[in-house]
C-alpha positions in Angstrom: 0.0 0.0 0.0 1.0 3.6 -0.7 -0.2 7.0 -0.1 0.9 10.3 -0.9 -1.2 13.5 0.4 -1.2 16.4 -2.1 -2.0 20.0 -0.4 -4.2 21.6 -2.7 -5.8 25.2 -2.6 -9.2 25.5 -0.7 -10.7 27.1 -3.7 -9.8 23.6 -5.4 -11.9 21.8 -3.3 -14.1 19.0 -5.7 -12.8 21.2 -9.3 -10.2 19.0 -9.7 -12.3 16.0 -9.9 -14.0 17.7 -13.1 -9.8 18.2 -15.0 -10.1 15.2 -17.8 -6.3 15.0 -17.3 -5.9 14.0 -13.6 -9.2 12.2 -14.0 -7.9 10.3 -17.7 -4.4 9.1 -15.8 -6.6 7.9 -12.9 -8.4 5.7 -15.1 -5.6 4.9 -17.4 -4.0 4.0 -14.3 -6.9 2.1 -12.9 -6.7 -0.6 -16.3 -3.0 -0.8 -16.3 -3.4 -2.3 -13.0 -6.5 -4.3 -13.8 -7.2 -6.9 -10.9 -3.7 -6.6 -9.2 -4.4 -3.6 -7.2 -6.8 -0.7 -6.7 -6.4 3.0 -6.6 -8.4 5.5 -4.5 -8.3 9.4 -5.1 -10.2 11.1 -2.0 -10.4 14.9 -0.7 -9.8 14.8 3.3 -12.6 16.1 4.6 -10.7 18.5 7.8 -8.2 19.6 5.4 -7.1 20.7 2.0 -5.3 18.0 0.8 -6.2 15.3 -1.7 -4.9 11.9 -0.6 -4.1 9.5 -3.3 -3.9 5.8 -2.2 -2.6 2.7 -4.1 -2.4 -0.7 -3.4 -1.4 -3.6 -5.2 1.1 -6.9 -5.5 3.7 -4.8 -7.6 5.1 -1.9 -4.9 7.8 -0.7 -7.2 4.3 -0.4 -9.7 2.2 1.3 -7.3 4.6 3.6 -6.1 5.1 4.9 -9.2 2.0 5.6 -10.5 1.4 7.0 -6.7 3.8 9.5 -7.8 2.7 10.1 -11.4 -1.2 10.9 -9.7 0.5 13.0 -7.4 2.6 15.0 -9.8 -0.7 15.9 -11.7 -2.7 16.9 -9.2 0.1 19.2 -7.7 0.3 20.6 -11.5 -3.3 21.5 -11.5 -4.6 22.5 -8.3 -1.6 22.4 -5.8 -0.8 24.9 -3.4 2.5 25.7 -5.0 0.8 26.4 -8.3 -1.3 29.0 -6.8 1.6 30.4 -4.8 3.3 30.9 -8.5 0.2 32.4 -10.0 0.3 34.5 -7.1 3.6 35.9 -7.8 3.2 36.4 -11.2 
């Protein structure tokens, strides 16, 4: 099992479930791993933070693809892309 929590802005709060990108590798994701494992992407509901939990046979697998989720969401609607908007 793996999990990786991704601090997101508030205002982010259920928009990213509607990006076809972090929503297209989650699926993608979902049939590369077919029966060997599962993959749950979940808002925390205290704090703003997305928690992205894998688990599978293949750690080296899951891990990855952990990260990969991660990396996305943190692209999209993480709290260091707004801090570089921000300073733009």
């Amino acid at each position: 099992q793996v999990m990786i929590n991704v601090k997101i802005s508030p205002k982010a709060k259920e928009t990213w479930k509607n990006d076809s990108e972090i929503t297209g590798l989650i699926s993608q994701r979902e049939k590369d791993l077919n029966l060997e494992g599962r993959i749950l992407v979940r808002e925390s509901g205290t704090e703003p933070l997305i928690r992205v939990m894998l688990e599978g046979k293949n750690f080296e697998q899951i891990n990855n693809y952990a990260i990969e989720i991660s990396e996305i969401i943190k692209q999209k609607v993480g709290i260091d892309k707004e801090k570089m908007e921000s300073e733009m």
